[in-house]
N, C-alpha and C positions, 0 to 999 in steps of 0.2 A: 016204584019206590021200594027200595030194600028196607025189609023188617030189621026193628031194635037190634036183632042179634046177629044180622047177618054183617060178616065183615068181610069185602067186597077184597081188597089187601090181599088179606088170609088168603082168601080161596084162591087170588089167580096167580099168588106169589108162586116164583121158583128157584130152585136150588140147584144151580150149577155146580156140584160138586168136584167135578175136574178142576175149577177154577176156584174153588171157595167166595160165591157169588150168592146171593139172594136180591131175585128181580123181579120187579114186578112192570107190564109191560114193556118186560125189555131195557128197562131203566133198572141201575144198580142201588141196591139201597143196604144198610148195615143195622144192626142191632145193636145198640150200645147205653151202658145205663146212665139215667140224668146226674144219677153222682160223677161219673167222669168229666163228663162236659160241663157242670157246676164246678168242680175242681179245675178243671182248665179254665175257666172264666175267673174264677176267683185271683188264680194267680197273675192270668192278664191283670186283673182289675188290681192287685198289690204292687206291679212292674207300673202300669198305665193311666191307673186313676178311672176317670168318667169314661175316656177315649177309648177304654177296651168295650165299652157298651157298643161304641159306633161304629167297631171293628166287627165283634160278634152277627151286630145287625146287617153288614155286608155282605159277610156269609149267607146270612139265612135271606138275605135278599136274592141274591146268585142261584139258593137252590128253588126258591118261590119262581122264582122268573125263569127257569127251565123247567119248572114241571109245569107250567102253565102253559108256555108254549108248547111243551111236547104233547100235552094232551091236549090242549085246544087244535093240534094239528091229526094228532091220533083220529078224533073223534068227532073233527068237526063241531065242535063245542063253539056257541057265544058265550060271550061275557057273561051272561047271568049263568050259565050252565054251569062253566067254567069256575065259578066264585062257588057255587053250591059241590062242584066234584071236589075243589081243592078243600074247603072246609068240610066235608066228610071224610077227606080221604087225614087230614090231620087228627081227627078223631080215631081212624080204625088205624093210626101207626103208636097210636101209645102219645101223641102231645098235648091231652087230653082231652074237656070236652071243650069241642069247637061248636058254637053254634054260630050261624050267619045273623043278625041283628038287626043288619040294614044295609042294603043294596040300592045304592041312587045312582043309574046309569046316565043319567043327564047330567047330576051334580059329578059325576068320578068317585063317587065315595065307598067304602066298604068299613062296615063295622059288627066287627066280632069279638065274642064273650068267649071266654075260657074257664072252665071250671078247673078244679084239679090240675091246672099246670105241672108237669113233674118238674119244669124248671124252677118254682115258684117253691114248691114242698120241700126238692131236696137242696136248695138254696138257704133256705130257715127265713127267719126274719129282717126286713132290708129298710133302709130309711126312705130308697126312690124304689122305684120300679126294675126290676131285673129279667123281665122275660124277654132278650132284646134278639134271641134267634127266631122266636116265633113273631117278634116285630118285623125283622127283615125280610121273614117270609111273605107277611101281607104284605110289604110295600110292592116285594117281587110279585105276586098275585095282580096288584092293583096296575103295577105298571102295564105285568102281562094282557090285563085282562081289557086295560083301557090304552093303550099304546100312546103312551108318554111320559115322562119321566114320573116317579109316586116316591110320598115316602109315608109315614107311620108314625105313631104316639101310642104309648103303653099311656091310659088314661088313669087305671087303675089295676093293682099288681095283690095278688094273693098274698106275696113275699110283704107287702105294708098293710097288711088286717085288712084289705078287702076283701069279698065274698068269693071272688071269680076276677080275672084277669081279663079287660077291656082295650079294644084298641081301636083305632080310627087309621085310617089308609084312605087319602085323596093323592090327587092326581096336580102335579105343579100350575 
């Protein structure tokens, strides 16, 4: 088990500088602050209405559901493995805290808390829920991790005076 402070990310991350790339096994991944991608959601959300949430969440479904496969393939990982690497590994990239909540491999279910969302902080105050890229990620996890179609619920959202951002991922 890695200590509080180790960030697992960090250390094995690399910088292709020929290419202007930072990877971490081998997979490319970007640096970018939650105000830009709050600003591009926002304006989806002014062009789109509700639909830009369902949008967003398919994104973040796409990249849940390839980093799950890539590392359940990497690593040999099961399901329960898999669900505990993916919600650490959202913790050490800055999505804040992820903790895992509940894992029912019989049921298909996966539910995790999020503290600190920075989609949720630098969103401000919201009437529904708006965290819908780290929703799409669990569904993609959930799919990933239990091979069938999944999708998610923001239950409860920072962005509406809750404590901590809550989600549920079952499996269809």
């Amino acid at each position: 088990m890695n200590g509080p402070m180790e960030n697992t990310v960090l250390r094995e991350l690399t910088w292709d500088a020929g290419a202007g790339r930072l990877l971490f096994k081998d997979v490319p991944y970007l640096l970018i602050r939650p105000e830009t991608l709050v600003a591009l959601q926002k304006a989806v959300e002014a062009e789109l209405g509700e639909r830009a949430g369902e949008l967003l969440a398919r994104g973040g479904h796409t990249g849940g559901a390839l980093s799950t496969r890539r590392y359940r393939e990497a690593f040999g990982l099961g399901a329960e493995e898999t669900a505990r690497f993916i919600v650490r590994m959202g913790r050490e990239i800055g999505w804040g805290d992820f903790r895992l909540e509940r894992l029912d491999l019989s049921a298909r279910e996966i539910v995790v808390t999020v503290g600190r969302s920075p989609f949720a902080e630098a969103y401000g105050p919201a009437s529904r829920p708006i965290c819908h890229l780290i929703r799409g990620v669990l569904a993609g996890l959930a799919e990933g991790s239990f091979g069938a179609p999944a999708q998610a619920r923001e239950v409860e959202c920072l962005a509406t005076g809750a404590r901590a951002c809550r989600f549920h991922a079952t499996c269809a």
